[in-house]
Each structure stands twice: as C-alpha cells, then as structure tokens.
Steps between C-alpha positions, in 0.01 A plus 500: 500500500156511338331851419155546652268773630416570823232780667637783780223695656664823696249545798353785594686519833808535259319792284405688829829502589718580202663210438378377154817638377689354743360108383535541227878621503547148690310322211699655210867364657343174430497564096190427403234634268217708559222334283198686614424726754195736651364645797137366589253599705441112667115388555371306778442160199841621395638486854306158568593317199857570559525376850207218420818222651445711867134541472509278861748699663397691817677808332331510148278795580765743560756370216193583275507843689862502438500469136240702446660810677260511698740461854705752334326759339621404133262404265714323247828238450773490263508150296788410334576211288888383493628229255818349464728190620340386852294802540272333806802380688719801449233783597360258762842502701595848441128573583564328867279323719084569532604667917700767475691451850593119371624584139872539424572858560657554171158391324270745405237418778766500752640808410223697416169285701386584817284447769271760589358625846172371377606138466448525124808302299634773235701234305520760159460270219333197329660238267397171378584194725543303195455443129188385510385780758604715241357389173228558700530863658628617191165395324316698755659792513610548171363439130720377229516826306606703813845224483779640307616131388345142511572349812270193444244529741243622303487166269187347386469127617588310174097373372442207306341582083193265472456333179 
C-alpha cells in the first residue's frame, strides 16, 4: 500500500443538516490522518475551477450553486485533507457512489445522501477521483503552509542550471 493524499469537501447540504460530524465519524474508522483542514467560504472561480472536467454538463450551473451554498443557505464547506496507505480508494468506497439512491447503503452517500423534493442530488461530500485529481484539488484549495506534513504535491518541477 502506498501513502498518498487525497481532498474531501463536506457539502453544504451536509452542514445544513448536521451531519459533518457524522462524515467524519465514518472517515476516522478508516485510520487515516488529518493533514489539513478549514471551512471556506467557496467563490464562483473557486466553484468553476474545481468542477472545470463538467464545465459541459447540462447540470454545472446548479453544482456551482451547490458548492457555493447557495441551494442551501450555507455559505461555506469543510475541506479536509486525509493521507495515508490508499487514501483515494479507501475514502472513495466508504464515500459511496456520486447518486445517493444507487450507492451501497452502508457508504456514506447511501446512508446519509438523499434526494430532495426539489430534484436537487444531496450526495454530502466530495473526494478526489484519483491521484492526480488530487494533487490537483489540494493545490487549489489549500497552500503548503496550511499542510501539517509534506505530502508531495506541492513540488517544484525539477529546472535545468544553465551554464
């Protein structure tokens, strides 16, 4: 097993309704560590840049909405990052599938997602889809200092010294 880092967002859907605690009691039984963490109030370049891969979709308007609070009436998210052996697998399957109604009801989503009245997907949480995905959310929403170790994704692109 190889240690890396991965990103988990809790959604505002999951603020509204008290279940940050809840998350991340499901996250801990996994064992790993808590690197960095923050609540942040999410911008609409924030928002964009994070979702840029569904910038096509017919629903990117109102997961910008979504992330942003703005569906729920809670201007900020929790961001976590987690390191340890297989950190984007493990949290990925205990985090469940992206529909609530289709994940494994002992996931996260599947215990704790919904479907509203409104049509709107609460699926609770965010994590990185893979390593690469988050190398790259980590660099947006965090800055090296705000990590409590090195988790490599901050590294400068090795330069060439000209003669």
């Amino acid at each position: 097993m190889k240690d890396q880092a991965t990103l988990v967002v809790i959604k505002p859907d999951a603020i509204k309704r008290g279940l940050a605690g809840a998350v991340l009691g499901r996250l801990e039984q996994l064992h790993l560590e808590i690197v960095a963490a923050k609540a942040v109030r999410v911008s609409r370049e924030l928002a964009e840049t994070h979702y840029q891969h569904l910038r096509e979709k017919p629903f990117f308007e109102e997961l910008l909405q979504h992330i942003q609070g703005k569906l729920h009436d809670v201007p900020y998210i929790l961001a976590f990052v987690f390191w340890g052996p297989d950190a984007v697998a493990r949290v990925r399957q205990m985090m469940g599938a992206t529909h609530p109604e289709k994940a494994d009801p002992l996931s996260i989503r599947g215990s704790l997602g919904r479907m509203t009245t409104q049509g709107w997907m609460e699926n609770i949480l965010h994590a990185s889809e893979n390593e690469v995905e988050a190398a790259r959310e980590i660099r947006l929403w965090f800055s090296p200092g705000e990590l409590l170790r090195d988790v490599g994704v901050f590294k400068a692109p090795k330069t060439t010294v000209r003669a």
